[in-house]
PDB file with SEQRES, HELIX, SHEET and CRYST1 records, atoms N, CA, C and O in Angstrom:
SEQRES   1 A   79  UNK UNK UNK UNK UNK UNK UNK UNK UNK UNK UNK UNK UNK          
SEQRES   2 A   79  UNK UNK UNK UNK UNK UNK UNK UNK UNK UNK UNK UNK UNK          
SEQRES   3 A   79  UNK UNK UNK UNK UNK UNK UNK UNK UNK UNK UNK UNK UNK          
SEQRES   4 A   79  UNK UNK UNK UNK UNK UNK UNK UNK UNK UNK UNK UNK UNK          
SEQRES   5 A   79  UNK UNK UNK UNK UNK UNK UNK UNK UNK UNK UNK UNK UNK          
SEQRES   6 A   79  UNK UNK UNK UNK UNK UNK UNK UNK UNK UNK UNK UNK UNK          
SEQRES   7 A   79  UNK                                                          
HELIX    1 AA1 UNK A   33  UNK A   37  1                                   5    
HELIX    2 AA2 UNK A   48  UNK A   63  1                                  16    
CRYST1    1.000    1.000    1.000  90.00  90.00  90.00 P 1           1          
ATOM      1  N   UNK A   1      -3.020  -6.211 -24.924  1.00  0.00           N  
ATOM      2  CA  UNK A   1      -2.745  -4.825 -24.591  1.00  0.00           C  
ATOM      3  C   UNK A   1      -1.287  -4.700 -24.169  1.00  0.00           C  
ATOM      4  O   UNK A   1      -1.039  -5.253 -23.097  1.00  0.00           O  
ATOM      5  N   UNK A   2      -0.244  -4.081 -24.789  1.00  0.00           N  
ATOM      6  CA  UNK A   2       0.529  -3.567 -23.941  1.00  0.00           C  
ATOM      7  C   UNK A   2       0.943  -3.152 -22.995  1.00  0.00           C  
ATOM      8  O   UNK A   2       0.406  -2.064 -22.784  1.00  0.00           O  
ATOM      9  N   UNK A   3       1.819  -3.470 -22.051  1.00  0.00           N  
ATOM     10  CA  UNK A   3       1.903  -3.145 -20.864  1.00  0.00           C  
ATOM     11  C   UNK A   3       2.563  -1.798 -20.927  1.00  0.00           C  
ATOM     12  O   UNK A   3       3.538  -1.597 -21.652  1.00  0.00           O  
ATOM     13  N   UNK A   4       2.007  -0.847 -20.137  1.00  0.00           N  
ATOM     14  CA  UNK A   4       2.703   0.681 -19.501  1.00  0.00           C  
ATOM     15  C   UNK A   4       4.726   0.428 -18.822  1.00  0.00           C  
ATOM     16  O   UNK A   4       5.084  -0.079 -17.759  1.00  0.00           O  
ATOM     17  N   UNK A   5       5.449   0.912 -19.749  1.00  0.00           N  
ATOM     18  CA  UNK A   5       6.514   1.330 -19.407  1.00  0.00           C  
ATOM     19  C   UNK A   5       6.468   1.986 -17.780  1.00  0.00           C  
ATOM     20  O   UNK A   5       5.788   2.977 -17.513  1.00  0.00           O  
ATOM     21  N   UNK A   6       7.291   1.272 -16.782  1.00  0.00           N  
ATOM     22  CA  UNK A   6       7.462   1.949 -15.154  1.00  0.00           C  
ATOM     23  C   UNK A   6       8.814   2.341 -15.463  1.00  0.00           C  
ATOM     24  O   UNK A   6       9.608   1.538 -15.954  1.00  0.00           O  
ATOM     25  N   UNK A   7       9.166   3.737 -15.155  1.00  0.00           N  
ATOM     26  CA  UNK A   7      10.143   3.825 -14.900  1.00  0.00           C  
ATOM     27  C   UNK A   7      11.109   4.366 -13.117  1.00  0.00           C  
ATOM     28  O   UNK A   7      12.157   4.899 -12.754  1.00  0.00           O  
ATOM     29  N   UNK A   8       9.808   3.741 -12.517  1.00  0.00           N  
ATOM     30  CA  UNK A   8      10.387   2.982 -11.001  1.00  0.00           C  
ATOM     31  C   UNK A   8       9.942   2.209 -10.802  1.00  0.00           C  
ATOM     32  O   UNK A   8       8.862   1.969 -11.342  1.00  0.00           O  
ATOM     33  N   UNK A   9      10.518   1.348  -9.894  1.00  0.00           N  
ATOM     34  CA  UNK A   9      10.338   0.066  -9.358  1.00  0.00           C  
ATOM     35  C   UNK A   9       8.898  -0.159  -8.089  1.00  0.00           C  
ATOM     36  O   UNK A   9       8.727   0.200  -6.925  1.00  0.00           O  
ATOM     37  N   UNK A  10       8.314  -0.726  -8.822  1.00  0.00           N  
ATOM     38  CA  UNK A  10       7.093  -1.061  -7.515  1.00  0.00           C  
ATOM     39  C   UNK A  10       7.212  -1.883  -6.534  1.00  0.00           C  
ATOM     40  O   UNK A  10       7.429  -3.085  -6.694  1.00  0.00           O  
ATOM     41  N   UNK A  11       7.065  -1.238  -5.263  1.00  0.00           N  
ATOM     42  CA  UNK A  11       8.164  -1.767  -4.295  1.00  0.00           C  
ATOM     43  C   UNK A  11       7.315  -2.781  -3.442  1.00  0.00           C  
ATOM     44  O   UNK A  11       6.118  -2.511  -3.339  1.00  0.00           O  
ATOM     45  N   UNK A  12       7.709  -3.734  -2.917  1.00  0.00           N  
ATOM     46  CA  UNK A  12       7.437  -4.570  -2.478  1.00  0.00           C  
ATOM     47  C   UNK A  12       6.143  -3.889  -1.403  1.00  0.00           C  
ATOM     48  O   UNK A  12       6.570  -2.833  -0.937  1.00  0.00           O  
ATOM     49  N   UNK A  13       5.015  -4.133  -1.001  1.00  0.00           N  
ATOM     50  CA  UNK A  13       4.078  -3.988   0.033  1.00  0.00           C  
ATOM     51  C   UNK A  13       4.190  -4.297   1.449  1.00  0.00           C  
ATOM     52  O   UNK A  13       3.862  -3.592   2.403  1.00  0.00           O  
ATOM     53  N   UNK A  14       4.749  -5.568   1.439  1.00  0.00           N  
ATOM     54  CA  UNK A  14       4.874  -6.052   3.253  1.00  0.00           C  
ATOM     55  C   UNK A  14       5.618  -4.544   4.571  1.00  0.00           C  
ATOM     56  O   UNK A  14       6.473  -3.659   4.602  1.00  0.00           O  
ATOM     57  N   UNK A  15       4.501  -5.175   5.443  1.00  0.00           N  
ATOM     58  CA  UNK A  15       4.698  -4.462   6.381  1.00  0.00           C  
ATOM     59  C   UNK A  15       6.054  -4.908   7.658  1.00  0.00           C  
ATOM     60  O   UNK A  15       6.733  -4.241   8.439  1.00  0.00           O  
ATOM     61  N   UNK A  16       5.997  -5.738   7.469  1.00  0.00           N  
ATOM     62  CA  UNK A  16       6.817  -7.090   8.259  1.00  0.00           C  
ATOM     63  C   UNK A  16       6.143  -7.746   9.201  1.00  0.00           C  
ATOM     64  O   UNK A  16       6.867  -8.343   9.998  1.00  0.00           O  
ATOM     65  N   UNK A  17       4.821  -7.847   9.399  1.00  0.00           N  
ATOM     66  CA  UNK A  17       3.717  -8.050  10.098  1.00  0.00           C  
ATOM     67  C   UNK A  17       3.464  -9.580  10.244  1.00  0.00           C  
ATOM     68  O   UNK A  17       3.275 -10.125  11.331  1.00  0.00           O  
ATOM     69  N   UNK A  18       3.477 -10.176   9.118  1.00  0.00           N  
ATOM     70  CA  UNK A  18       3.118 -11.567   8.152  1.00  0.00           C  
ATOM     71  C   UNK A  18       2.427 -12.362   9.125  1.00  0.00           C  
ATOM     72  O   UNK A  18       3.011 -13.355   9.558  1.00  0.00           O  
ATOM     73  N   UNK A  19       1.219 -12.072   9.558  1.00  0.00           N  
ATOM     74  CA  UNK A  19       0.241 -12.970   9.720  1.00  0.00           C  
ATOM     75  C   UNK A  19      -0.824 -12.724   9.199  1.00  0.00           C  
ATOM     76  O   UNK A  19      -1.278 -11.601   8.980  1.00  0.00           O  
ATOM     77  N   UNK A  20      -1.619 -14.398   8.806  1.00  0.00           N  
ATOM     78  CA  UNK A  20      -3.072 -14.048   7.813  1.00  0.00           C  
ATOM     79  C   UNK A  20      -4.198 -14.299   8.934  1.00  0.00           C  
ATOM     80  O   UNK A  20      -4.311 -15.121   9.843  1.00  0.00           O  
ATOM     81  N   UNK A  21      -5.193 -12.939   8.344  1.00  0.00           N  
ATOM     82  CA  UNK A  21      -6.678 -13.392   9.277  1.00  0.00           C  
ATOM     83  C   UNK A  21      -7.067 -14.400   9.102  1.00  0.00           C  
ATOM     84  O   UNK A  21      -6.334 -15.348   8.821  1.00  0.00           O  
ATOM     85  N   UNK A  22      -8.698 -14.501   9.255  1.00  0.00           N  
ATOM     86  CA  UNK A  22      -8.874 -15.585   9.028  1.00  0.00           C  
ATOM     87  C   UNK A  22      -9.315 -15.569   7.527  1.00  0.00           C  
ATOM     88  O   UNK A  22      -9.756 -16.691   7.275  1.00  0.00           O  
ATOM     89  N   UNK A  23      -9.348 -15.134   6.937  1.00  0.00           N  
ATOM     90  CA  UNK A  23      -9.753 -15.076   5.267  1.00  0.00           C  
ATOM     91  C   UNK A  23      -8.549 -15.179   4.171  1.00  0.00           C  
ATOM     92  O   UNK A  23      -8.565 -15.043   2.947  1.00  0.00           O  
ATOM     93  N   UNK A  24      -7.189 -15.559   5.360  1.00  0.00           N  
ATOM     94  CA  UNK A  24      -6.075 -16.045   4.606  1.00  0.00           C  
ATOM     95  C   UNK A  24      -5.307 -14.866   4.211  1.00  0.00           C  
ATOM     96  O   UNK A  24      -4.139 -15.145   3.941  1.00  0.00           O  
ATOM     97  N   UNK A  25      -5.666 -13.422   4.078  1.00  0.00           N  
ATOM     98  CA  UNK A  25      -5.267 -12.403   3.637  1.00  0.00           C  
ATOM     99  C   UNK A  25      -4.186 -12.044   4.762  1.00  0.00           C  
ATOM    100  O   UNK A  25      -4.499 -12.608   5.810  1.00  0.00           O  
ATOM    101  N   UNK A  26      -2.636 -11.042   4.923  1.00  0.00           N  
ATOM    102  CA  UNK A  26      -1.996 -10.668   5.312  1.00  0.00           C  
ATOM    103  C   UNK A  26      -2.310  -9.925   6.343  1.00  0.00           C  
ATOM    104  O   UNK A  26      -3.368  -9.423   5.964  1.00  0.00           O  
ATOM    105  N   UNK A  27      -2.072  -9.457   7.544  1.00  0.00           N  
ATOM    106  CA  UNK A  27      -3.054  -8.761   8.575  1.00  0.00           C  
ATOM    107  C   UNK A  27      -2.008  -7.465   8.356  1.00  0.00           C  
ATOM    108  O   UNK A  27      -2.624  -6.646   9.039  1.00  0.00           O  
ATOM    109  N   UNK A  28      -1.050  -6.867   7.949  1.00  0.00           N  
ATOM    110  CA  UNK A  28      -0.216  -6.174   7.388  1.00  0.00           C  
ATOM    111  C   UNK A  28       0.167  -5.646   6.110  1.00  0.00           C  
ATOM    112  O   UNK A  28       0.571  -4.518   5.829  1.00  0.00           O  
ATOM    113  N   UNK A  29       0.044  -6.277   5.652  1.00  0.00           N  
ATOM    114  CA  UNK A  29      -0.417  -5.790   3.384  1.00  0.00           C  
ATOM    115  C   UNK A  29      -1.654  -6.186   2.630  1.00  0.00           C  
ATOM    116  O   UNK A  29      -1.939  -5.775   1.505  1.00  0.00           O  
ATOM    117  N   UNK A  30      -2.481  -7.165   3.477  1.00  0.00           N  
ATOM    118  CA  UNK A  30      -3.446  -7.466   2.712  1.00  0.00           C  
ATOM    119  C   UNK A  30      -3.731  -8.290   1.695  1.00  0.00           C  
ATOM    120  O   UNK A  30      -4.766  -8.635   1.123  1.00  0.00           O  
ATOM    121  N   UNK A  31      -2.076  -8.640   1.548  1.00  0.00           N  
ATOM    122  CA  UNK A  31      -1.971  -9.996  -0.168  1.00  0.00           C  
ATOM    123  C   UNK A  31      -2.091 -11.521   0.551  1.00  0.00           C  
ATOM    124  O   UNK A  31      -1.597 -11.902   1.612  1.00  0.00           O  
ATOM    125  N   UNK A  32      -2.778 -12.121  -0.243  1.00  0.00           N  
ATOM    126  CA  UNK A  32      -2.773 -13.743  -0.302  1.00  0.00           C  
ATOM    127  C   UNK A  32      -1.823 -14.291   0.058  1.00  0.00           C  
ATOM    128  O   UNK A  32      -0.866 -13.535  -0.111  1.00  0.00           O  
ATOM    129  N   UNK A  33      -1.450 -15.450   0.584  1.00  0.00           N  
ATOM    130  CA  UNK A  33      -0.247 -16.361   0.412  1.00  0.00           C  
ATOM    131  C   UNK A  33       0.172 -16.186  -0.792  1.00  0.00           C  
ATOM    132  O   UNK A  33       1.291 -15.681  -0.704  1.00  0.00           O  
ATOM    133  N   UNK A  34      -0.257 -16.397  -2.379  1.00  0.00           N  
ATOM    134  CA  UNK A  34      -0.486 -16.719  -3.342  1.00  0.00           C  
ATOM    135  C   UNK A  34       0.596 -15.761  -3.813  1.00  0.00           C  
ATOM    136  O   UNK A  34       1.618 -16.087  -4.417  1.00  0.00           O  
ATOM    137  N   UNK A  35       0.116 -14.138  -3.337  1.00  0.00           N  
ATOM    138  CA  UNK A  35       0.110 -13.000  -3.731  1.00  0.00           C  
ATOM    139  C   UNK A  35       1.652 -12.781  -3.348  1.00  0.00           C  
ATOM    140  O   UNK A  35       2.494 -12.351  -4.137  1.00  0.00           O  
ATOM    141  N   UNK A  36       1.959 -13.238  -1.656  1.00  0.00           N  
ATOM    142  CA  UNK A  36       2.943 -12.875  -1.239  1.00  0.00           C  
ATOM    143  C   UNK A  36       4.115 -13.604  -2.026  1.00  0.00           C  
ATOM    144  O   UNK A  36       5.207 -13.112  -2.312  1.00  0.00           O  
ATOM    145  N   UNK A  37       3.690 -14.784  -2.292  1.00  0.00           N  
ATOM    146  CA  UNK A  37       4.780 -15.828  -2.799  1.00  0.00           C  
ATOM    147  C   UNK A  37       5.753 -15.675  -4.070  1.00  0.00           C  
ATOM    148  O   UNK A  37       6.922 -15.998  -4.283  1.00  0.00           O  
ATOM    149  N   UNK A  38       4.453 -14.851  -5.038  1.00  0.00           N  
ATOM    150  CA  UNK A  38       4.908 -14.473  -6.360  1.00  0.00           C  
ATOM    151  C   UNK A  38       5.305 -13.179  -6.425  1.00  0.00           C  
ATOM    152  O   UNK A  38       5.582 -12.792  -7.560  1.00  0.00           O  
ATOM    153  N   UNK A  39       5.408 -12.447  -5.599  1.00  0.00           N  
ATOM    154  CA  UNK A  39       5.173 -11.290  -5.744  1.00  0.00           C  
ATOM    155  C   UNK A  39       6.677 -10.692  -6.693  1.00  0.00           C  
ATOM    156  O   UNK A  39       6.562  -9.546  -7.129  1.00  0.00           O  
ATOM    157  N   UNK A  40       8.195 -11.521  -7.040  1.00  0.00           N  
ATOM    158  CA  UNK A  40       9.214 -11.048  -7.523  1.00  0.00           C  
ATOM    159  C   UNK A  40       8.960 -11.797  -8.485  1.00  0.00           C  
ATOM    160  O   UNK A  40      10.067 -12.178  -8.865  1.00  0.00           O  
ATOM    161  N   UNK A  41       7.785 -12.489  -9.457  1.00  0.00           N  
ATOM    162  CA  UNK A  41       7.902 -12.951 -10.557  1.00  0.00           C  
ATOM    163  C   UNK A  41       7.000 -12.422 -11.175  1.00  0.00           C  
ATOM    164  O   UNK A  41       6.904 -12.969 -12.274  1.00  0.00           O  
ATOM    165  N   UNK A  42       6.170 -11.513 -11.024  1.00  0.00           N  
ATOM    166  CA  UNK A  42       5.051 -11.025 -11.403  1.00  0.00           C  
ATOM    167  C   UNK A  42       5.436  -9.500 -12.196  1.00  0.00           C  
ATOM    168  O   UNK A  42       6.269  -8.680 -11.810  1.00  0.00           O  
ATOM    169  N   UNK A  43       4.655  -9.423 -13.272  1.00  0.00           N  
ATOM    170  CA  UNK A  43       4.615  -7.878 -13.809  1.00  0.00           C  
ATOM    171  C   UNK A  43       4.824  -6.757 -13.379  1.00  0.00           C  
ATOM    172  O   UNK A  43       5.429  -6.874 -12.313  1.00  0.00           O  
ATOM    173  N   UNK A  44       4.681  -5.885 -13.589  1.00  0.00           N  
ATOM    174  CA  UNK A  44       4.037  -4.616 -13.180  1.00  0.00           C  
ATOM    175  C   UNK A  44       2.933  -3.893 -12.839  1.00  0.00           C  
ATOM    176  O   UNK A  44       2.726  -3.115 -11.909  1.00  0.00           O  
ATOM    177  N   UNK A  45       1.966  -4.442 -14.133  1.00  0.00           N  
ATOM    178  CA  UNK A  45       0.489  -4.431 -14.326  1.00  0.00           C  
ATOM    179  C   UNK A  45      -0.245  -5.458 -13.133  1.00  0.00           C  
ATOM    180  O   UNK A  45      -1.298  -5.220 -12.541  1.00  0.00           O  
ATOM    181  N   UNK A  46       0.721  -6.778 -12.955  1.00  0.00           N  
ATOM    182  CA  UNK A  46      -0.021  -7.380 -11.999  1.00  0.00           C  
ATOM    183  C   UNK A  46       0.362  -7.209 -10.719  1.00  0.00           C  
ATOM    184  O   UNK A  46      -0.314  -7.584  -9.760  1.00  0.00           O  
ATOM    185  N   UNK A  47       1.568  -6.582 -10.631  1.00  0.00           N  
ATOM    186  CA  UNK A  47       1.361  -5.839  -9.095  1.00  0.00           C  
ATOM    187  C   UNK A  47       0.678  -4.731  -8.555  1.00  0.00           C  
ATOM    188  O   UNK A  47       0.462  -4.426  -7.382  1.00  0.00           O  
ATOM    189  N   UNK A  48       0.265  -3.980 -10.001  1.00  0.00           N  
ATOM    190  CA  UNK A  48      -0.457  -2.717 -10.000  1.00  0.00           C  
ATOM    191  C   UNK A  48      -1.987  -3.333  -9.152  1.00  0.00           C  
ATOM    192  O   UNK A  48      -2.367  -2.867  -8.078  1.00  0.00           O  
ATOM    193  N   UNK A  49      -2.595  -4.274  -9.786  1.00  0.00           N  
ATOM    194  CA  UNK A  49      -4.072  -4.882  -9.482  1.00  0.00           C  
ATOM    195  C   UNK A  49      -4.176  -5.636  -8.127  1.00  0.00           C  
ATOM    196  O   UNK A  49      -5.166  -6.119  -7.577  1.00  0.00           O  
ATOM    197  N   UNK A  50      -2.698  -5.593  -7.694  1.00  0.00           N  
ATOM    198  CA  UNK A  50      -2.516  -6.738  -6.427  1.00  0.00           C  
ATOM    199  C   UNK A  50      -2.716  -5.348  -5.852  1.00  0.00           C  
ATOM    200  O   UNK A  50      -3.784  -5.234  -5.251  1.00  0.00           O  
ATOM    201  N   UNK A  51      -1.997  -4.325  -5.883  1.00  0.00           N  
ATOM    202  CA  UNK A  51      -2.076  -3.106  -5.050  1.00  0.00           C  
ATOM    203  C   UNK A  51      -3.357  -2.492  -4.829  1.00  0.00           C  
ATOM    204  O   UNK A  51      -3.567  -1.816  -3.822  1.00  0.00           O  
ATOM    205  N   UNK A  52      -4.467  -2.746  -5.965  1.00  0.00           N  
ATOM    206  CA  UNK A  52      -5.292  -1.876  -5.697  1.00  0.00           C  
ATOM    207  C   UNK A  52      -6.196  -2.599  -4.629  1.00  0.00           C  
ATOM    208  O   UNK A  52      -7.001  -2.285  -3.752  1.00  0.00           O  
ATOM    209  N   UNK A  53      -5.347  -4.318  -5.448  1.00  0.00           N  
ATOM    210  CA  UNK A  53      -6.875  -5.543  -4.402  1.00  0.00           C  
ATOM    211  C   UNK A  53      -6.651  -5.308  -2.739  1.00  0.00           C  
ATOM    212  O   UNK A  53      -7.541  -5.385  -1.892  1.00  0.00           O  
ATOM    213  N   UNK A  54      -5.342  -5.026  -2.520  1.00  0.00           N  
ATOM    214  CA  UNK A  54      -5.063  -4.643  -0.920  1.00  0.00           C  
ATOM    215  C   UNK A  54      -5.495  -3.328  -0.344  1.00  0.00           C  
ATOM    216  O   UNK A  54      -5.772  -3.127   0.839  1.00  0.00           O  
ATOM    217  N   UNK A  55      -5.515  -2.544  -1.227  1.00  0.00           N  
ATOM    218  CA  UNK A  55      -6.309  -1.264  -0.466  1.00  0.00           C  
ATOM    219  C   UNK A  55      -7.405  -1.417  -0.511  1.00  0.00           C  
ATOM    220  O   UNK A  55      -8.042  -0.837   0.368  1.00  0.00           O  
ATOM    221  N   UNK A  56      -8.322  -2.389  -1.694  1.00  0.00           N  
ATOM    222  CA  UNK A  56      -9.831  -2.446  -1.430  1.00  0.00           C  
ATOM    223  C   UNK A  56      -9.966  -3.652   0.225  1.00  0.00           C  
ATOM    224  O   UNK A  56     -10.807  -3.558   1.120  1.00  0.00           O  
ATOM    225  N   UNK A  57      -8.885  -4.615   0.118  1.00  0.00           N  
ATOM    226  CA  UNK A  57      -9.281  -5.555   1.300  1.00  0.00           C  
ATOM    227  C   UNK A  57      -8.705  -4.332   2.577  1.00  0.00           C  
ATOM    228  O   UNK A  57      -9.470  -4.490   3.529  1.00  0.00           O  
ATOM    229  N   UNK A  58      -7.999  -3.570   2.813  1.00  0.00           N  
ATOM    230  CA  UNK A  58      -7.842  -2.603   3.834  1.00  0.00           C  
ATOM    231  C   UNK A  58      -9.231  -2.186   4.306  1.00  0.00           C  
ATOM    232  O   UNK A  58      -9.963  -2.656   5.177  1.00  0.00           O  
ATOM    233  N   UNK A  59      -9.390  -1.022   3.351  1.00  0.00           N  
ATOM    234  CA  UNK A  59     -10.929  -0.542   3.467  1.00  0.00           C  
ATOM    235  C   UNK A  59     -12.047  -1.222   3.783  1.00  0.00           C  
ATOM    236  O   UNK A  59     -13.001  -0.762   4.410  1.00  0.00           O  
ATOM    237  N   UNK A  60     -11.902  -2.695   3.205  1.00  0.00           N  
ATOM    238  CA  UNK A  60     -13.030  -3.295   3.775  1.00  0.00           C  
ATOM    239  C   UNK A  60     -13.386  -4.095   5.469  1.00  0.00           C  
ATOM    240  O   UNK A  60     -14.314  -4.622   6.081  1.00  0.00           O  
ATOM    241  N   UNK A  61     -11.726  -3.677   5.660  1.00  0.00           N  
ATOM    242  CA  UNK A  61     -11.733  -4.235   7.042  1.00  0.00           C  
ATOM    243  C   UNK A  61     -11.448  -3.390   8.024  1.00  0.00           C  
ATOM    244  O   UNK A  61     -11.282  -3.730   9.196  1.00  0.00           O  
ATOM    245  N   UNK A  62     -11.365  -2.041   7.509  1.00  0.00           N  
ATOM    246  CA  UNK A  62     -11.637  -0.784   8.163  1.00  0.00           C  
ATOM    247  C   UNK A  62     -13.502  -0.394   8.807  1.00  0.00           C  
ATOM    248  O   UNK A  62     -14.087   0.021   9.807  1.00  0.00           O  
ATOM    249  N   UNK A  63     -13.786  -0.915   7.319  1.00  0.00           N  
ATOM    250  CA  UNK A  63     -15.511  -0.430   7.562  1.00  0.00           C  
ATOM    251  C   UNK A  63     -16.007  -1.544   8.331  1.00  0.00           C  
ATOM    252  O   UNK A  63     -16.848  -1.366   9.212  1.00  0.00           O  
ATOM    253  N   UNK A  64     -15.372  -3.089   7.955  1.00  0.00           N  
ATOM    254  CA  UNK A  64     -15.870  -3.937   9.263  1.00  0.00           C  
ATOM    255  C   UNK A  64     -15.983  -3.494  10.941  1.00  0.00           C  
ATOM    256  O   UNK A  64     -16.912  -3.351  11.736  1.00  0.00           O  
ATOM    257  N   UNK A  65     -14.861  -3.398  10.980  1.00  0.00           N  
ATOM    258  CA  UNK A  65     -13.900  -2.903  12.280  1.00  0.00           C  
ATOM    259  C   UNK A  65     -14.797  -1.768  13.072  1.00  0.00           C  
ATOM    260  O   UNK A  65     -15.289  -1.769  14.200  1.00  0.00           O  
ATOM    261  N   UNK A  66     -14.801  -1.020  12.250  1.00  0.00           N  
ATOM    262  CA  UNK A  66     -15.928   0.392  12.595  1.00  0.00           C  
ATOM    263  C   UNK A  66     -15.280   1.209  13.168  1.00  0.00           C  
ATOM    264  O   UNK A  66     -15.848   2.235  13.546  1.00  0.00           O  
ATOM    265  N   UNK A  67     -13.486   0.962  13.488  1.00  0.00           N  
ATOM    266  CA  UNK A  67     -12.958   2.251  14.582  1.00  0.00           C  
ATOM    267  C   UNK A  67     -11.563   1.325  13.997  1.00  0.00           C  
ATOM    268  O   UNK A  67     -11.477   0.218  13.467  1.00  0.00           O  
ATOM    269  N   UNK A  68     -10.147   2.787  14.532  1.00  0.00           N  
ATOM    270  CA  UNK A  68      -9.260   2.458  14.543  1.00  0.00           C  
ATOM    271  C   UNK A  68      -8.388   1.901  15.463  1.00  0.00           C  
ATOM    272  O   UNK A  68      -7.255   1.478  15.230  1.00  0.00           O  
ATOM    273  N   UNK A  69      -9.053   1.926  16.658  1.00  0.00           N  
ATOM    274  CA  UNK A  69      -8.692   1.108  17.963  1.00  0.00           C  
ATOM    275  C   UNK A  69      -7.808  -0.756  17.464  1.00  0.00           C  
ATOM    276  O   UNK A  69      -6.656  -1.177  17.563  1.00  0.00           O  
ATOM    277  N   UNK A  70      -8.628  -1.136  17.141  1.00  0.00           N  
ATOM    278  CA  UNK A  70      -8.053  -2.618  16.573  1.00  0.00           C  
ATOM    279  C   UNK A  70      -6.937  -2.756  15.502  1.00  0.00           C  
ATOM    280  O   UNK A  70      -6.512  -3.877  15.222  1.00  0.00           O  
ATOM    281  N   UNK A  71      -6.342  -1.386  14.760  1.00  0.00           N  
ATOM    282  CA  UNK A  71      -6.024  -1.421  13.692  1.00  0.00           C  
ATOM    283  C   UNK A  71      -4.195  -2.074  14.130  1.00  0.00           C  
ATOM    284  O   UNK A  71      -3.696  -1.255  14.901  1.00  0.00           O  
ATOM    285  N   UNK A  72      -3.427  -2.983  13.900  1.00  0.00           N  
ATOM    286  CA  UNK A  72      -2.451  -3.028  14.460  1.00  0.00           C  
ATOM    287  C   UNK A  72      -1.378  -1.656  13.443  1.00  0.00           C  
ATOM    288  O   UNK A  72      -1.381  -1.562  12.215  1.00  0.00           O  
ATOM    289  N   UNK A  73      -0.581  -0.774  14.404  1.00  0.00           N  
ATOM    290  CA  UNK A  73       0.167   0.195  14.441  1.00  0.00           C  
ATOM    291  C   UNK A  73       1.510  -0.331  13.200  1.00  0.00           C  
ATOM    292  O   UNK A  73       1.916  -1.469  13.434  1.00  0.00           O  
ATOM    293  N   UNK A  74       1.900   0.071  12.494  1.00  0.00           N  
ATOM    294  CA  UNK A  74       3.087   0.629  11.998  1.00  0.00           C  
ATOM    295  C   UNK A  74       3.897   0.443  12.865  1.00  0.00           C  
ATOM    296  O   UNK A  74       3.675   1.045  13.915  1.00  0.00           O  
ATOM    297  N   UNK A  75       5.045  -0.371  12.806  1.00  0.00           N  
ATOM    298  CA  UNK A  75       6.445  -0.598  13.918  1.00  0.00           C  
ATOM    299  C   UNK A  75       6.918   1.025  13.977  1.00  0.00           C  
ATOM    300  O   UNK A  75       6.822   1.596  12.890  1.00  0.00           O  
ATOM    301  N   UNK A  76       7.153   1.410  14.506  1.00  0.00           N  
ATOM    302  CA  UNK A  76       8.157   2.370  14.957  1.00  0.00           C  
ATOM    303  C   UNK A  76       9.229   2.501  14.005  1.00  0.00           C  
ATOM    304  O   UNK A  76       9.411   1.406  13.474  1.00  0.00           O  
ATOM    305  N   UNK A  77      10.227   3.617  13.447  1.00  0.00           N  
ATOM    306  CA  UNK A  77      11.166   3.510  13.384  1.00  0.00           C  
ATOM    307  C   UNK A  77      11.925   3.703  14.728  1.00  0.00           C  
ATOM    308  O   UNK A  77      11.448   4.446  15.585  1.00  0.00           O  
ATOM    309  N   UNK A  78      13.427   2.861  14.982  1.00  0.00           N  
ATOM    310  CA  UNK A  78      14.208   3.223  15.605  1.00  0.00           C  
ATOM    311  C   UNK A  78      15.457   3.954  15.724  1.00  0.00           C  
ATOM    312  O   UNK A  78      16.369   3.917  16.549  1.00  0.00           O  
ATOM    313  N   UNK A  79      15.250   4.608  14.699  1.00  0.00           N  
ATOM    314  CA  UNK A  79      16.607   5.497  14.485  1.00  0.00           C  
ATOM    315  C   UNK A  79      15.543   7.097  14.589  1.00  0.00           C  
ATOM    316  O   UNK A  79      16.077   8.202  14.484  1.00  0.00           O  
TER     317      UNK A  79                                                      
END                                                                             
């Protein structure tokens, strides 16, 4: 299959967070070691599927969680 022409850049995910739970996943983007490592050699299409796999591992550790109390916050901007 051909890959879909981007004509922007899919931007990197990290939060600047970079620690993994215990299921190895990012506690801040949600990508693998694996995921994080490759992430500037990889497609488009396969960052597209990395993106969707982190919002499904979000959600699923949202519905674990059961509340947003635990959720760690977004840094601040300081400007």
């Amino acid at each position: 299959m051909a890959e879909q022409l981007e004509f922007f850049v899919i931007p990197n995910p990290c939060q600047g967070i970079c620690e993994s739970d215990v299921r190895g996943f990012c506690r801040g983007c949600y990508r693998s070691r694996e995921e994080r490592f490759m992430w500037m050699k990889l497609s488009n299409s396969e960052k597209r599927k990395i993106l969707r796999l982190c919002h499904q591992r979000h959600l699923r550790t949202l519905k674990i969680k059961g509340n947003d109390e635990d959720i760690i916050p977004e840094q601040p901007d300081l400007f």
